[in-house]
N, C-alpha and C positions, 0 to 999 in steps of 0.2 A: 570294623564297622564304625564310621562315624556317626557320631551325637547327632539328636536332630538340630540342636543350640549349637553345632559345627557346621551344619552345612546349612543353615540359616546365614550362616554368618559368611561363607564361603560364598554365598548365594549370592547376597548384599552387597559383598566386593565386587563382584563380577559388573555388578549393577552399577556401582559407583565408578569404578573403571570403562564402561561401556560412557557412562553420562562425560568423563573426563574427556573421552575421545573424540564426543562431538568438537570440541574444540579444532578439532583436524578438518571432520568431516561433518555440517551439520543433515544430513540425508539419514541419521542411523544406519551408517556405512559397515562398523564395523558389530562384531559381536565377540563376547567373551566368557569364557566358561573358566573357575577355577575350581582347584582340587589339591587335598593335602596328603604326601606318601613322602615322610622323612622331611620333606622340605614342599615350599609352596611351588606349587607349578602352573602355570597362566598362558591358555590357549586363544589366541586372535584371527579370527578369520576375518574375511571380508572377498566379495565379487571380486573376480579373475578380472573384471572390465573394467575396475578400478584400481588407478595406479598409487601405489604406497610410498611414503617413503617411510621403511621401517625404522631407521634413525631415531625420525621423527615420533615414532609411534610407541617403542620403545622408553622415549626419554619422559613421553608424559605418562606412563603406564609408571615409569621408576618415579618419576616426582611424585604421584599418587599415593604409591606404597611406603616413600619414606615419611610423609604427614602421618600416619597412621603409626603410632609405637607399638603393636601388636604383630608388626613385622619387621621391626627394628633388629639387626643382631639377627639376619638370616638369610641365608643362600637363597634366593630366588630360580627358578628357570622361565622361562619366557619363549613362545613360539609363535610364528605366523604363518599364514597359509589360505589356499583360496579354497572359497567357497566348493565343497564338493572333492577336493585334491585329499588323500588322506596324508601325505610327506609337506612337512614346512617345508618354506623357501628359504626361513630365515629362521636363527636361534640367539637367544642372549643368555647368560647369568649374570645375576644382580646379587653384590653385595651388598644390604642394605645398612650403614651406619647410621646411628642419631646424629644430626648437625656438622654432618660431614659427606661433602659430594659423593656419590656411589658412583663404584667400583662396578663396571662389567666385564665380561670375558666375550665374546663372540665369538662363535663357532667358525671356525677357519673356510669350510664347505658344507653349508647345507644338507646336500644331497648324503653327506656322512650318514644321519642321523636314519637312513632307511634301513640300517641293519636293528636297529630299536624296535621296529614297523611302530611309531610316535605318534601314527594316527588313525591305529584303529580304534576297537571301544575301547571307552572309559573306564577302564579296567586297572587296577595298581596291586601286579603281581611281589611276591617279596622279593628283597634281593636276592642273588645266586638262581632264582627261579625261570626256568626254560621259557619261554612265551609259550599263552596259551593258544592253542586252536581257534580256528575262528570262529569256528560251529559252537566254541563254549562262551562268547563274546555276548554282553548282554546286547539286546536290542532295542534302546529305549538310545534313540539319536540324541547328539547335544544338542544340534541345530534343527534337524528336522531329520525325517523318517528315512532318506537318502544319504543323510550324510553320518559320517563313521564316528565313532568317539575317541580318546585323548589316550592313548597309552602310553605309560612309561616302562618300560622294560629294562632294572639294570643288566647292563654286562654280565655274565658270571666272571664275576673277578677271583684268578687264580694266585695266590700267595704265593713269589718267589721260593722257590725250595732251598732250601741252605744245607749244607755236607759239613758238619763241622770237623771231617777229618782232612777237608781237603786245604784248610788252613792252619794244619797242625804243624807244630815248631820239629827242626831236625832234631835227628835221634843224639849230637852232642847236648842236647838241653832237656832231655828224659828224664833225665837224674836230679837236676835242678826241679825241673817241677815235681819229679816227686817229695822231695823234701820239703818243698814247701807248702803240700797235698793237704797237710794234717793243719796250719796254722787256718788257711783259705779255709777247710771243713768246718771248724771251730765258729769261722768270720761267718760263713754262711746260716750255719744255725742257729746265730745270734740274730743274724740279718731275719732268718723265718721266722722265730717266733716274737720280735717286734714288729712286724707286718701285720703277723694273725691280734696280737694284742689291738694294735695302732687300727688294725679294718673293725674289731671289735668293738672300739670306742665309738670310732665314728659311725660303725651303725646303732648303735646303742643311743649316743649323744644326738642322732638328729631326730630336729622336730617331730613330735607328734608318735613316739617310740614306744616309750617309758613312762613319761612323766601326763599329766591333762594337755591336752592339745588346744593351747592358746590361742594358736594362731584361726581356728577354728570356731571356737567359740567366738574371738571377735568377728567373723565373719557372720553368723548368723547372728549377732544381733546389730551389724549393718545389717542385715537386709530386713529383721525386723521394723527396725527404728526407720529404713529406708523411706519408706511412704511420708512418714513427717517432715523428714527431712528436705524432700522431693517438694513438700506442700510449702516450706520455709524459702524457696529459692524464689528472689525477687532480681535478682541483676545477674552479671555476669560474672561478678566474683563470687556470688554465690556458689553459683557451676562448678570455678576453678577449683575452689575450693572442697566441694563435694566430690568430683573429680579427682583430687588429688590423694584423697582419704578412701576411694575405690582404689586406685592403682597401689598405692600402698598392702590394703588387702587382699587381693587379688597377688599381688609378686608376693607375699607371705607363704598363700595358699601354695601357689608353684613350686614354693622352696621343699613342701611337706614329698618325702621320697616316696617312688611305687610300693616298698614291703611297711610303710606304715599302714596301721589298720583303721585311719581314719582318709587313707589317700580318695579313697573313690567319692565318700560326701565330700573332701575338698574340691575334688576335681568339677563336682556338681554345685557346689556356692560359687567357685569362680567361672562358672561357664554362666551361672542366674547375674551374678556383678558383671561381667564381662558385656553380655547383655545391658546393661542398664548404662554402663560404662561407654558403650557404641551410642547410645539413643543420648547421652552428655555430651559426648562429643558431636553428634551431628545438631546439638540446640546451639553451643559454644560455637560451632561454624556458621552458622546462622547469624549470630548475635555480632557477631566479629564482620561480617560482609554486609550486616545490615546498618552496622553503625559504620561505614565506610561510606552507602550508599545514601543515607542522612547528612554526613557531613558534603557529599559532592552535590547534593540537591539542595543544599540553601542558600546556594546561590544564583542567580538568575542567567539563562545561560540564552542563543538563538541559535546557535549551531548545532544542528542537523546532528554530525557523526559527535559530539559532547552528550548528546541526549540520548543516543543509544547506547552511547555508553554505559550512562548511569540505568538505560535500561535494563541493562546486560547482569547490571549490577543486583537492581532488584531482585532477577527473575534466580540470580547465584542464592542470596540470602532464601529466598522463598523454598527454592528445592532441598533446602534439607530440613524445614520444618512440614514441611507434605512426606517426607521418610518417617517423621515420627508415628509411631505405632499409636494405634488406638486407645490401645493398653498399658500404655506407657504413661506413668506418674506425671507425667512431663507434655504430657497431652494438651491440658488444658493451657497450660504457659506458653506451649506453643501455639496456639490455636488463637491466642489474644494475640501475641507480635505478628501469625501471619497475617492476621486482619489489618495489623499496622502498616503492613511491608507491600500488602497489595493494594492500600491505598495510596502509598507512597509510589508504587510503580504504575496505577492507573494517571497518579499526578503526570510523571513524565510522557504518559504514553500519549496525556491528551494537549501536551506541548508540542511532542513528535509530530503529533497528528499538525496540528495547527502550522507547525513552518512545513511539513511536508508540504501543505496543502498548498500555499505560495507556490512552492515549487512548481506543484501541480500545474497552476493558474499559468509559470510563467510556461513550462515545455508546453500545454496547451495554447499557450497564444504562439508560440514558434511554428506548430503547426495549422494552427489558422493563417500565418503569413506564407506559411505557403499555398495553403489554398487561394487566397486574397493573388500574387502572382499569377498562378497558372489562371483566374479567373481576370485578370488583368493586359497577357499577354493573349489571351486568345476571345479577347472582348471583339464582337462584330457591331455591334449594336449598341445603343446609348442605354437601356437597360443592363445588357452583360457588365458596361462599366460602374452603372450604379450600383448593382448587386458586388461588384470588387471592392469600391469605396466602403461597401455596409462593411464586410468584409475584415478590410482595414481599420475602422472606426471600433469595431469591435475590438482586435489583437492590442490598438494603442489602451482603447479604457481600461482594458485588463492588466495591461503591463504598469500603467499611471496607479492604479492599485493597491502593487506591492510597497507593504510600508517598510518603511528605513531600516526596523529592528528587524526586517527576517534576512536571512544571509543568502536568500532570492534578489536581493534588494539588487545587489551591484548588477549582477545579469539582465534584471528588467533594466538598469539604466540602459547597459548596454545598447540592449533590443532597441529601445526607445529613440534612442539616437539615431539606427538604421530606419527603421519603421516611419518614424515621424514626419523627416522630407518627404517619402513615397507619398503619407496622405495627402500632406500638404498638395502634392504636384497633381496627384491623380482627381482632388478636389477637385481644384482649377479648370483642367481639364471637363469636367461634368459639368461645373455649371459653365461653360462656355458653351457646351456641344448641347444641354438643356434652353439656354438662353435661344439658342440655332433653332432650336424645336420649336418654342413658343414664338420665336417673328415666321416659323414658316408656318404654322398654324395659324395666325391670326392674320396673314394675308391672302388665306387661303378663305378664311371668314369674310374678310373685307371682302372679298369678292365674288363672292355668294351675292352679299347683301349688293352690291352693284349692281348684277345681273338682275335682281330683284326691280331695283328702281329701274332697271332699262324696261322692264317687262312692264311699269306701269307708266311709260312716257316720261317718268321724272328722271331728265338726261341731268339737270343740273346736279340732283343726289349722284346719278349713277360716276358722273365725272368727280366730283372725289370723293367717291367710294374708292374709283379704279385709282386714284390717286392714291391714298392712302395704301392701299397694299401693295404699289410698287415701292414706297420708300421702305414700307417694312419687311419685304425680301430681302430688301440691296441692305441691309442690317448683319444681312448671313453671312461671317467672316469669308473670306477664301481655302483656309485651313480645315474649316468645318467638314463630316463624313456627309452634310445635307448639302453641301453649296453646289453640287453638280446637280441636284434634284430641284436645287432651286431655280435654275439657272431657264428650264424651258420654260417656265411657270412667272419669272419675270417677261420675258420676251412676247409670251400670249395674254397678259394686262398692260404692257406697255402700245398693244396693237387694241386694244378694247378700247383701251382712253382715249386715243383717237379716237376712233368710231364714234365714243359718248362725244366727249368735244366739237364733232360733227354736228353729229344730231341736235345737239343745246344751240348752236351757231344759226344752223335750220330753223327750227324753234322762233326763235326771237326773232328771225327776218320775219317772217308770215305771221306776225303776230298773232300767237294763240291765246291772247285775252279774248277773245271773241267768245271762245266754250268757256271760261271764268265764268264771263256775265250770265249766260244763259244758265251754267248754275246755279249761281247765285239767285237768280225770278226763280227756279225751280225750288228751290228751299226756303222761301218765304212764304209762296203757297204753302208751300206742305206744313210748317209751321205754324202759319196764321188760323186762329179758330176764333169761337167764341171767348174762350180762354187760350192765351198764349202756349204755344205746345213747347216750341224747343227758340233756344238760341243758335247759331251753327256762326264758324268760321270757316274762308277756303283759303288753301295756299298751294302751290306747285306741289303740294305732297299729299296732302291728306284734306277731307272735308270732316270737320269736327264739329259734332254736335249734340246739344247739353240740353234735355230735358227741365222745364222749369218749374220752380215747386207747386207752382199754385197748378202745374196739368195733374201734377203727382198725387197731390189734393184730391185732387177733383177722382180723377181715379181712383183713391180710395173709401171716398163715400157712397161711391156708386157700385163698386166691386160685392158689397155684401146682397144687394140688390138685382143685379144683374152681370154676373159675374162672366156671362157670354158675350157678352154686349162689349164689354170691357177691352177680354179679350182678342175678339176681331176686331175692334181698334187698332190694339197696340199690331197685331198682324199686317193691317195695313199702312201704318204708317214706316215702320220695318221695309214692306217691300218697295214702300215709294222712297224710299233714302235708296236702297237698293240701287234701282233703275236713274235715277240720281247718278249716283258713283259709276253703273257704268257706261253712262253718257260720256259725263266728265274725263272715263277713266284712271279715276284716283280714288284712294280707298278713302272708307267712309266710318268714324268711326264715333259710336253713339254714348254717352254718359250718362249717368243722375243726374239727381238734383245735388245730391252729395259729391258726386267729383267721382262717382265709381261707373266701371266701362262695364257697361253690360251687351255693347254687341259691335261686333269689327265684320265689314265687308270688305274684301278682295274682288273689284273688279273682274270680269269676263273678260282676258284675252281676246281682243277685236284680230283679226286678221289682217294682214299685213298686205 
């Protein structure tokens, strides 16, 4: 039966070796169970659907175990195998030396190993012992409820028989050995009872026999005194130091033999030190990767895979002060450095973060230039291209962005360099094809407003109105997606302008001064009162006319008075400018006394 302080400790290898392997595989690929029967045995499975390379897996399992001097100076065995499979594929033994490369043996064939049956349960029968049944196999899986547990089964190893007659001397040399039967008897007996003396002393003479058991007593009053001691550690040589004063006690303890009568409290203060001895060692592994991890962080780094490095580093120093036990002396000591270690790897993380994010900015503008393309090449419309150029204008400000110090830096130039001509070109482009847009719309304006003056007789407006929007068509390159659209649209104002041209030509022969003047008698009645109503001007365009202050006046002292009175004034004189304009036909358009227009007529379309 093993200790429970053994298979805690058997437990926490398993652990530590599992955490080693991610280095192979960071998924928690593989899993590992050990176990102690004469020598350390170490079981590795992992998914059939994952390919191993057991070499590999093997050598960081060996590097693991030789850090560790608790496994120092011992046969190792080593197995692998898939998930669910009870026979390894693969087998090692490991010699483990202090500061000296290890030694393995590999099993020449795997499949050897099926006469052991090496993978059912966890069972470790003695040597020379039959394997048991499997009905007798406990049922508590390593891995899970499906899968079988770790047996080691030795051989019955059978001792060469020896016949010592069958290397007997011939019968001429009988005679000789018998005479010299009596001296050999003599040597023998001398030989026996210096054996039995010599085994007497030395069990007699070792530790812990006879005499107070030293080595003993010092042990419990390290673990007495421990607690103090434990409260006195400020650095790293502290550790080593207290560290070194456990191992010392501890290899005392081991020396004390199984028939001394102090073996079994030995074996239980170095299993208590041993313990505390593990929780030393994983502070001193901490202390040792974390001052590695300070020294590569003070200095200023922008590279990406330098800073995962040093993350890598942190997260090393961190995981074995998160192994310290709760209960452990050594709790609070560590509990202050991890607070140190994980602000120092939040430091790094938020560097990480910070040039990742360049990164980010620039693979996100890479794919925005491809959007900005396929929105470019399959542009039908002067919008589809505007919307490519926003597009483009976007990918450049982002890549303009990245600053010198991120190691984004040189790729945005790259990008930059491609990118930059497209905008440049695709610009050009828009505002020429926008420029197209704005002459074809504003001659499309211009002659409206033409139409307009032909509809009120003013040919001379209407002809360069139609004037003006043919030179601002013929504006519209030939290259332009509008110039075919333009093209009927010049052809039917260039046939207008004639027509106006015409009509103004008309005009002036038959002189149409003649409806001027009768205008003009028309709006000086209507004007003229007792007080002056309006002023008016006439011209080929418009009859305009300005109310004057003193009617303005006059309206308003009489408005609180008789405010009907007023009103159907102003109604009539409204409809007499009316009938006015459309004599004339031309529009009429009436002001204040201030210069503000309070009423526009539009002639009535006479018939033609």
């Amino acid at each position: 039966m093993k200790s429970a302080a053994q298979q805690e400790d058997l437990d926490f290898l398993s652990s530590i070796l599992e955490e080693s392997l991610l280095e192979i595989s960071q998924r928690n690929t593989f899993e590992v169970k050990c176990v102690v029967k004469d020598q350390l045995m170490v079981l590795i499975q992992h998914p059939k659907t994952i390919t191993v390379d057991t070499e590999h897996v093997f050598a960081v399992v060996a590097k693991t175990l030789q850090s560790d001097t608790a496994y120092q100076t011992q046969e190792i065995q080593m197995f692998v195998r898939h998930t669910g499979i009870k026979l390894p594929y693969a087998q090692k033994t490991l010699y483990i030396v202090p500061n000296i490369s290890i030694n393995s043996e590999q099993a020449s064939n795997p499949s050897d190993l099926s006469d052991y049956d090496v993978f059912s349960d966890f069972v470790l029968p003695e040597l020379n012992q039959e394997p048991l049944p499997q009905s007798s196999l406990s049922s508590e899986g390593m891995f899970d409820s499906s899968a079988s547990l770790l047996t080691i089964n030795a051989s019955v190893v059978e001792e060469e028989k020896f016949d010592p007659f069958e290397s007997a001397p011939p019968n001429n040399q009988t005679k000789k050995s018998q005479r010299s039967f009596k001296p050999l008897l003599i040597g023998a007996c001398v030989l026996a009872v210096t054996t039995i003396f010599g085994a007497s002393g030395y069990f007699l003479m070792s530790p812990c026999i006879l005499s107070t058991c030293k080595e003993l007593q010092t042990a419990k009053q390290l673990q007495n005194s421990f607690p103090q001691l434990a409260n006195n550690v400020k650095t790293e040589e502290d550790l080593l130091k207290l560290q070194q004063q456990l191992d010392v006690t501890i290899a005392s303890l081991q020396r004390i033999p199984g028939w001394s009568p102090n073996h079994q409290d030995a074996v239980q203060a170095a299993t208590a030190l041993s313990s505390e001895s593990q929780q030393i060692k994983l502070l001193t592994q901490a202390l040792q990767l974390g001052a590695t991890a300070l020294r590569s962080s003070q200095s200023t780094s922008n590279d990406i895979n330098e800073l995962q490095a040093r993350s890598k580093l942190w997260r090393s120093s961190i995981a074995p002060l998160e192994a310290i036990r709760t209960d452990s002396k050594f709790y609070g000591f560590a509990q202050s450095k991890l607070s140190l270690f994980r602000s120092g790897l939040q430091s790094v993380n938020v560097q990480t973060l910070a040039q990742s994010r360049w990164q980010k900015k620039v693979n996100d503008a890479q794919a925005a230039a491809k959007v900005a393309r396929e929105r470019e090449t399959n542009a039908k419309s002067l919008l589809d291209l505007q919307r490519a150029l926003t597009t483009w204008q976007i990918v450049v400000n982002a890549l303009i962005a990245v600053p010198q110090t991120s190691p984004a830096y040189a790729e945005a130039r790259t990008l930059l360099n491609d990118y930059q001509p497209r905008l440049l070109t695709l610009r050009d482009r828009v505002s020429k094809q926008e420029q197209a847009a704005t002459s074809l719309a504003q001659a499309v304006a211009t002659a409206k407003q033409a139409e307009q003056y032909e509809q009120q007789n003013q040919w001379q407006s209407a002809t360069v109105r139609w004037q003006q929007a043919i030179n601002t068509i013929k504006q519209i390159p030939p290259e332009s997606p509008l110039y075919n659209q333009a093209q009927p649209l010049l052809q039917a104002y260039a046939v207008a302008f004639e027509q106006a041209q015409t009509k103004l030509q008309t005009m002036m022969v038959t002189g149409a001064t003649a409806s001027t003047t009768s205008t003009r008698a028309d709006l000086e009645k209507t004007c003229k009162g007792s007080v002056q109503i309006c002023n008016f001007t006439v011209d080929e365009r418009f009859i305009t006319v300005r109310i004057t202050p003193e009617y303005e006046k006059t309206l308003e002292s009489n408005a609180p008075q008789d405010v009907q009175s007023v009103q159907k004034h102003l109604e009539t004189l409204q409809k007499a400018l009316e009938v006015i304009g459309d004599n004339a036909n031309t529009a009429v358009l009436v002001f204040d006394a201030q210069g503000q227009q309070i009423f526009t007529h539009i002639p009535r379309q006479s018939p033609n």
